[in-house]
N, C-alpha and C positions, 0 to 999 in steps of 0.2 A: 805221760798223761798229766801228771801233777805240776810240767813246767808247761802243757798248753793249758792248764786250769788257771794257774797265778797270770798267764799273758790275758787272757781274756776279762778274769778279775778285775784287773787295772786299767786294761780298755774301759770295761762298764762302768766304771768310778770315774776314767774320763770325759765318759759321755754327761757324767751328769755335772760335770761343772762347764761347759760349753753354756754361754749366752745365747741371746735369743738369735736365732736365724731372720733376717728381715723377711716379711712377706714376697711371694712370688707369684702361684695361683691362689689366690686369698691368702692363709695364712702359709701354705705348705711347698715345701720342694718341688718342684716342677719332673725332680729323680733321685736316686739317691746309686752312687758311687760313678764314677768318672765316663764308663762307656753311655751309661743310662742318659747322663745331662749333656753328654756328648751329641747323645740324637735324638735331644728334643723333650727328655722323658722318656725314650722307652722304652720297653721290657713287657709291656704286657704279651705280645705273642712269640717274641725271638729273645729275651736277654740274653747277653754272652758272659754275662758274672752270675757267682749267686748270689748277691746281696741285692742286685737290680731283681733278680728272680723273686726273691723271697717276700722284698718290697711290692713287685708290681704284682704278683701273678704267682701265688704259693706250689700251682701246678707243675710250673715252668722249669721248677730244675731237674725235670726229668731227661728236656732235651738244650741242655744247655752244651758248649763247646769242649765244657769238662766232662763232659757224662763219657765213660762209665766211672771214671776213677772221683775222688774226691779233689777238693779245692776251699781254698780258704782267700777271703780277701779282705785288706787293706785299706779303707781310702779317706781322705778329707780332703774339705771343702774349705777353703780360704774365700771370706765370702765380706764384700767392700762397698755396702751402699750409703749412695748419699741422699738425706732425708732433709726437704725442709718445711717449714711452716709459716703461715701467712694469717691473721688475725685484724681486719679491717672494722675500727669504729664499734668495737663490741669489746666490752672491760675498760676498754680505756679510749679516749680519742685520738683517730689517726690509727698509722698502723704498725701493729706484734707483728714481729718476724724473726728467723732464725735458725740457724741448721742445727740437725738433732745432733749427739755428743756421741753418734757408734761409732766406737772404732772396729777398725777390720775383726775379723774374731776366724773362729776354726770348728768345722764341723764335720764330727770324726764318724766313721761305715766300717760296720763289721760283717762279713758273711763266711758261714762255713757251709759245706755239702758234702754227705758222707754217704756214700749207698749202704743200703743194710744187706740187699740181695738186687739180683735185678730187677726186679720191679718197684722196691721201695726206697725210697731216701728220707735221711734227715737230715735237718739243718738249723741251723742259728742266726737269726737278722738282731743285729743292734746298731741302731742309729738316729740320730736326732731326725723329725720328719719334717717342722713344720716351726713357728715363731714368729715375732714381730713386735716391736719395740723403737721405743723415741724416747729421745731427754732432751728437753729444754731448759733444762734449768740451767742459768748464769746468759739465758738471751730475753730480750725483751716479752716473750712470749711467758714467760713463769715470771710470778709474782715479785717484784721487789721486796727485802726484809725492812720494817721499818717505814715505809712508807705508808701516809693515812689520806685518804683512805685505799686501801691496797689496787692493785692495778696488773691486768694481766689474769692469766690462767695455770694452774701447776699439771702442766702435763708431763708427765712420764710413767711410760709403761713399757713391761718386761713382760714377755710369753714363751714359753720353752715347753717343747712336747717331744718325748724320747722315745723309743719304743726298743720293747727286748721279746724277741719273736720266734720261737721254738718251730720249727717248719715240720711236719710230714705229705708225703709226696706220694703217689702211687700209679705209676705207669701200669693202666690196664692192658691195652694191646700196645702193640710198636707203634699204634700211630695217637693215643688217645691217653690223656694223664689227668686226675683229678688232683688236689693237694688244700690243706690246710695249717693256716696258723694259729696261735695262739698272740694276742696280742698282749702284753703284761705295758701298759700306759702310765707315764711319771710325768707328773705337768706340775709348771712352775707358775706363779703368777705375781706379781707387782705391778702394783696402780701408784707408787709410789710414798705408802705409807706402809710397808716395810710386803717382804714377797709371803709367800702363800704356798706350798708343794701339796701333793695329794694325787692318790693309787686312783686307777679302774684297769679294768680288763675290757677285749673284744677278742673280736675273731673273723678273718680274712678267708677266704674260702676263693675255690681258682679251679680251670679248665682249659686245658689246651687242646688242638686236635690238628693234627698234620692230612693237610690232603694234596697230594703231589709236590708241587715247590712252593705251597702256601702253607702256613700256619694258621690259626684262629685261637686266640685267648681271648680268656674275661676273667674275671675277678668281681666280687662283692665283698665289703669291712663296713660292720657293723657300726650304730654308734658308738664315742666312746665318751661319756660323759664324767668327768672331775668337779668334784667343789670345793671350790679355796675357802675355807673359813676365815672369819674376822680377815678378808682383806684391805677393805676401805670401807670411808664413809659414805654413803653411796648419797644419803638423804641428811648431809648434816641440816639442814634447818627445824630436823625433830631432836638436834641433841649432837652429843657424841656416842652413839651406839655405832661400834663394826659389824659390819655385814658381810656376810658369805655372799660368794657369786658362781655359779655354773659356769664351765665353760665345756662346750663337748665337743671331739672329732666330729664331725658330722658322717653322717652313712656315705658310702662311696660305692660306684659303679665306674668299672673298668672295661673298655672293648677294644682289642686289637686285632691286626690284619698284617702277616709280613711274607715278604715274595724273599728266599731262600733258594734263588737256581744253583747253587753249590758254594763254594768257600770262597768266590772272589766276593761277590757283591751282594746285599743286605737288604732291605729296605720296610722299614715298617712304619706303617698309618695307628694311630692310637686315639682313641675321645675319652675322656672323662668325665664324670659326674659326681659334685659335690654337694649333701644338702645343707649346703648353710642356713638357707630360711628356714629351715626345722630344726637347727641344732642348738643346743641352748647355749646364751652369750651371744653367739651372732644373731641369732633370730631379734634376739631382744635391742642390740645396738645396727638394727634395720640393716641386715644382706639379704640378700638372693640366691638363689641354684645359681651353680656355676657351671657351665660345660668348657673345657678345655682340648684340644686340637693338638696335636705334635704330629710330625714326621721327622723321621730321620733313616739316614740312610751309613753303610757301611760298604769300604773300597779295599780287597789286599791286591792288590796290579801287585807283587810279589811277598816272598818265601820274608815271614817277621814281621811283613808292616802292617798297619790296618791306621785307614783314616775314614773319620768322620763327620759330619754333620749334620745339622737339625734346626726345628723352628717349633717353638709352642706358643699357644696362644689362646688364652683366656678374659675375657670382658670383668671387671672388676666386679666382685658380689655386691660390693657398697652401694645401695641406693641415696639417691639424693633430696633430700629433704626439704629443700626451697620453699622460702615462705613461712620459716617455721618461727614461733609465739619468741618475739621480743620480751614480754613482762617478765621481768624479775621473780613474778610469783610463781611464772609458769612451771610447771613439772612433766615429766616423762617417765609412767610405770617400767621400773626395769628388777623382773624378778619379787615382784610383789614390795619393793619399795621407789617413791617416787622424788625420783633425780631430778633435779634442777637441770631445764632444757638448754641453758645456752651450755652449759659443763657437759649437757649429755652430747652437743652435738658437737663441738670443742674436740670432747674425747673420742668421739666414734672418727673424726676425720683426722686430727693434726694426730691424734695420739694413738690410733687406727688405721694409718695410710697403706692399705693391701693394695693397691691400685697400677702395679706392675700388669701390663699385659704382654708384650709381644719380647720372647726371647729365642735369641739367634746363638748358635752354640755348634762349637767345634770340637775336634779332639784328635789323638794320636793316637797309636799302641805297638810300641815294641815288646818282641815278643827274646829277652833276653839270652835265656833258654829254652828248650824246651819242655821243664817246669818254674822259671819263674816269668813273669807278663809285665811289664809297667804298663799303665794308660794314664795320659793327662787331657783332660778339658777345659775347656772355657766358653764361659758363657757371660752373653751383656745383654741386659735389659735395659733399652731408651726410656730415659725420661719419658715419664707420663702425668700430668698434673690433673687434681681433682679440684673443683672448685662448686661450693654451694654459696647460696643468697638470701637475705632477706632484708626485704629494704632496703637500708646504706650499709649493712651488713655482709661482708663476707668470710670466709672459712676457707682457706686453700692448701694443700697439700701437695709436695711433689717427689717423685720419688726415683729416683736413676740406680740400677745394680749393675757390678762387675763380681765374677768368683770364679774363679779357679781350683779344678778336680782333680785331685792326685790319686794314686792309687796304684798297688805290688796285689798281684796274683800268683796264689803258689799253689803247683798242680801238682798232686803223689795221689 
């Protein structure tokens, strides 16, 4: 007990020095551990881990692959996008351009699942869910030092959201499981005048229900809202006062559908709902509800293997601002203080590129023993570019991911 206390200790310490995750569906994972991104996102009505379980659908580890015994997993996410930026005839004459400075990074999944009796389980989710981040400094788009009068825009930003998720499950009959999480929320925040951390709590709540070789999940997560104190100047032309800024999970709705005709083959339909327009921080730098889409499907044609894949697809929250106030004087209320509009729309796009839509995703799973599992995925999101206007003014963004899911299942 005291050597899986210290392994899990030091997992949780690694989580929180993991960078930000680029955006995907807005800010967040598209899934979280290897079979989940494997097909698309999902686990709301079938996961076959529990860390997809605990993430999608708190019900779910009732009928997971592991049930009845216990299961602990493994996994990260090696995740490689490339980000660039576009600044035309605004700050300076002609055009800012430049690719953002991410390097690849790793983003680490933890799940355990423990039955207490048969009908109840517990469980433990940790893992980073969601991020988004750009640096341009040292490319024409971030201000030259020394230069008068200065030229260019200082963008960079850093977004990190973690989560550490204590599960309870309760399989009412064989075919019906309610479950809930605790959400314990660590969010990170830099606009590039030094970063910002800060706690909230929510709560995930989940329902599964078996009827012949279909499943039916859903899931509801509350919002969760953080405020980074003294992070930036949000309104320097009243001074150098720091301001605090909100940034919240938004509420979330989950609904799945999966056909289950026995252990060869898989398949399940999932939608999502994100309320960005209502959550604070995106509401204010102009998103929208987002609905997202996946399917994925699973194949064992023999005894060990299991292949998979998937397709998600979500329309970027980012609304488009075209036409927006050139004056220098102009402002843009954000959070009861009023930002300078060409920096507010600057940052909401070059420095804010969630504009990932359509991701195509693979996977494998050998089945080592029969208690340990490897599964690896990958997943690549095409190039998609944002572009806004005003006048001879433009603002463009582009954004292309590749990441790769690793992940060890061990079943006692």
């Amino acid at each position: 007990m005291n050597k899986t206390t210290r392994i899990l200790a030091v997992l949780m310490f690694t989580l929180l020095l993991v960078p930000a995750a680029q955006a995907t569906n807005g800010t967040n994972l598209i899934g979280i551990g290897p079979i989940s991104r494997a097909m698309g996102g999902g686990g709301v009505a079938a996961p076959q881990d529990a860390v997809s379980a605990i993430f999608a659908n708190p019900a779910a580890v009732c009928f997971g692959p592991f049930c009845p015994g216990s299961s602990v997993d493994f996994a990260g996410t090696y995740f490689d996008p490339t980000v660039n930026g576009k600044i035309e005839n605004f700050g300076a004459p002609g055009a800012l351009s430049g690719e953002s400075k991410l390097n690849p990074f790793m983003v680490p999944a933890i799940g355990v699942s423990i039955p207490i009796n048969p009908r109840w389980r517990f469980g433990i989710g940790m893992f980073g869910v969601s991020g988004l981040g750009a640096d341009y400094k040292g490319t024409s788009i971030y201000p030259t030092q020394g230069v008068t009068p200065p030229t260019g825009w200082p963008v960079y930003t850093q977004l990190q959201t973690m989560k550490f998720a204590p599960n309870l499950a309760w399989l009412i009959t064989d075919n019906f499981s309610v479950g809930g999480s605790l959400e314990i929320v660590w969010q990170n925040l830099d606009l590039g005048q030094g970063s910002s951390h800060g706690y909230t709590a929510g709560l995930q709540i989940g329902a599964l229900y078996k009827i012949g070789q279909f499943q039916l999940g859903g899931s509801y997560t509350t919002p969760e809202s953080v405020t980074h104190k003294n992070v930036a100047n949000l309104d320097p032309q009243t001074g150098g006062t720091w301001d605090d800024l909100k940034i919240e999970s938004p509420q979330t709705f989950k609904l799945g559908v999966a056909w289950v005709p026995g252990t060869t083959w898989l398949v399940e339909l999932n939608t999502k709902w994100y309320g960005w327009g209502s959550a604070d921080g995106y509401s204010d730098f102009g998103w929208d509800d987002q609905w997202v889409f996946g399917i994925g499907a699973q194949w064992r044609p023999i005894d060990k293997w299991a292949f998979r894949l998937g397709y998600n697809y979500g329309e970027t929250p980012i609304k488009k601002n075209n036409n927006f106030s050139l004056n220098p004087a102009a402002t843009t209320p954000v959070q009861g203080k009023n930002v300078p509009t060409g920096f507010y729309e600057v940052l909401r796009i070059v420095g804010f590129p969630a504009i990932a839509e359509q991701h195509f995703t693979a996977g494998v799973g050998y089945d080592i023993t029969e208690n340990l599992i490897l599964n690896l995925s990958l997943m690549y999101s095409p190039e998609e570019t944002f572009t806004e206007t005003s006048g001879p003014v433009t603002i463009e963004a582009s954004l292309k991911e590749w990441s790769t899911t690793f992940g060890l299942t061990l079943l006692f």
